[in-house]
Structure formats: C-alpha cells, structure tokens
N, C-alpha and C positions, 0 to 999 in steps of 0.2 A: 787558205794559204798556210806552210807549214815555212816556220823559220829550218836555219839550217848554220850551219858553224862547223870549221875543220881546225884540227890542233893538231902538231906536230911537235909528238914528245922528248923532252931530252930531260937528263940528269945534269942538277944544278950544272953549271958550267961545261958543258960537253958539248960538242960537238956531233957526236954522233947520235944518230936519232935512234929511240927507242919502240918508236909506236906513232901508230894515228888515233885520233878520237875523232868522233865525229856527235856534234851535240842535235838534237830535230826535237822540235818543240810546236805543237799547232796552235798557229792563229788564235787560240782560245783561253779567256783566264782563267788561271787555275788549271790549266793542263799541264802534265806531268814532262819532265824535261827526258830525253832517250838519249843515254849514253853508248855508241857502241865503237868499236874498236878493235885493236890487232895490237899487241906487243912484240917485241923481236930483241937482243941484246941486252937484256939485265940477266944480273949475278944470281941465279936461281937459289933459292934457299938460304940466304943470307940474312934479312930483313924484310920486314913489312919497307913497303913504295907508300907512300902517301902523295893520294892525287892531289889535285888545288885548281881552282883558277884561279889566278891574279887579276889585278885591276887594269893592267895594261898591257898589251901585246909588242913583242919584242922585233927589233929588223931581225932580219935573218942573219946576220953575222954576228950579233951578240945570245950568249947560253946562260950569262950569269941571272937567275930567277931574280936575285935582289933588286934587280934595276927595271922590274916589273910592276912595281909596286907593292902592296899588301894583298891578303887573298880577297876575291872579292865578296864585300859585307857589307849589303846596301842597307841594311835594317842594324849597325852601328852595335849588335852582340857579342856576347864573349863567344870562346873558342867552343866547338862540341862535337860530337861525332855524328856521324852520316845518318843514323838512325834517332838522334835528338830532333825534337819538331823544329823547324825552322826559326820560330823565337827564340833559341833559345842557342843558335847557332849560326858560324859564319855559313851563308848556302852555295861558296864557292869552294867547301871543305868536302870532299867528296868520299873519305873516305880510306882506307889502308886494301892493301891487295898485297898477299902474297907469292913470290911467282915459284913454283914448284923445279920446271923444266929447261932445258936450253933448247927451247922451241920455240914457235911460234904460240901464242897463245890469244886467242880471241873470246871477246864478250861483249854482253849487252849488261845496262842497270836503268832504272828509271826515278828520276828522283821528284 
C-alpha cells in the first residue's frame, strides 16, 4: 500500500494558488517521503519560498498559514534545515526553493 497526500499552495494569506504537491510514501517504516510537484505564480527571483507543513489543514476559504498551526514536529526539536538529520530538526521544514522564471516550474525531492 502506498500512502498519498495532495497540497494546494498559496502565499501566506492569498488567495491565489501557487502550486500543487503531492506527498507518496510506502507502507514501509523508514521509507523515504516523495515530494513532487508544479509551481506557477511566484515573484521569480526575489527570494528563497520556504516550504512547511503545518500541523493543521486549513477550509478552503481561509489563506492566512498562522491559523494552521505550528510546522509539523512530532519529535518536539529546534528549527533546522532540510539536510540536518531528523533529530535534530522540525521534519515538516522542508526546505527553501529558489524560483528563477515566470513559468511553470516542476520537481521531485525525497526526504
């Protein structure tokens, strides 16, 4: 059995959608989580996007992240980056992404 999970991205409080993710993880402990996805609508070359999951998923009418909760950190550790081992990091922190173009822009990571 392979889990599976869709996200539909927006910038704090917006409305307008920026991307999909789609998270696929198998049945199996200790298998690695498969992030893959589509961007569309962000400020090319402006800033690093810092991805996240939160603790809580939001209706569809509300954009504001804060009322999602905290990022998700089921193991109660400080903040770290995507490439810190899991102890020693939130594992809902996924990471900074640069977006170069005013395209579409799609990718895979595996965490």
């Amino acid at each position: 059995k392979t889990w599976i999970a869709k996200a539909d991205l927006h910038n704090d409080s917006s409305p307008l959608s920026v991307g999909t993710l789609t998270f696929t993880q198998a049945n199996v402990v200790g298998s690695p989580v498969r992030v893959t996805g589509t961007l569309t609508n962000l400020e090319p070359n402006t800033r690093y996007h810092g991805f996240h999951v939160h603790m809580f998923a939001l209706p569809d009418d509300i954009w504001d992240c804060s009322q999602a909760g905290a990022h998700w950190n089921p193991y109660e550790t400080t903040h770290g980056g995507r490439n810190d081992p899991t102890e020693r990091r939130h594992v809902g922190d996924l990471g900074n992404i640069w977006y170069l173009f005013y395209i579409v822009s799609s990718g895979s990571l595996s965490y």
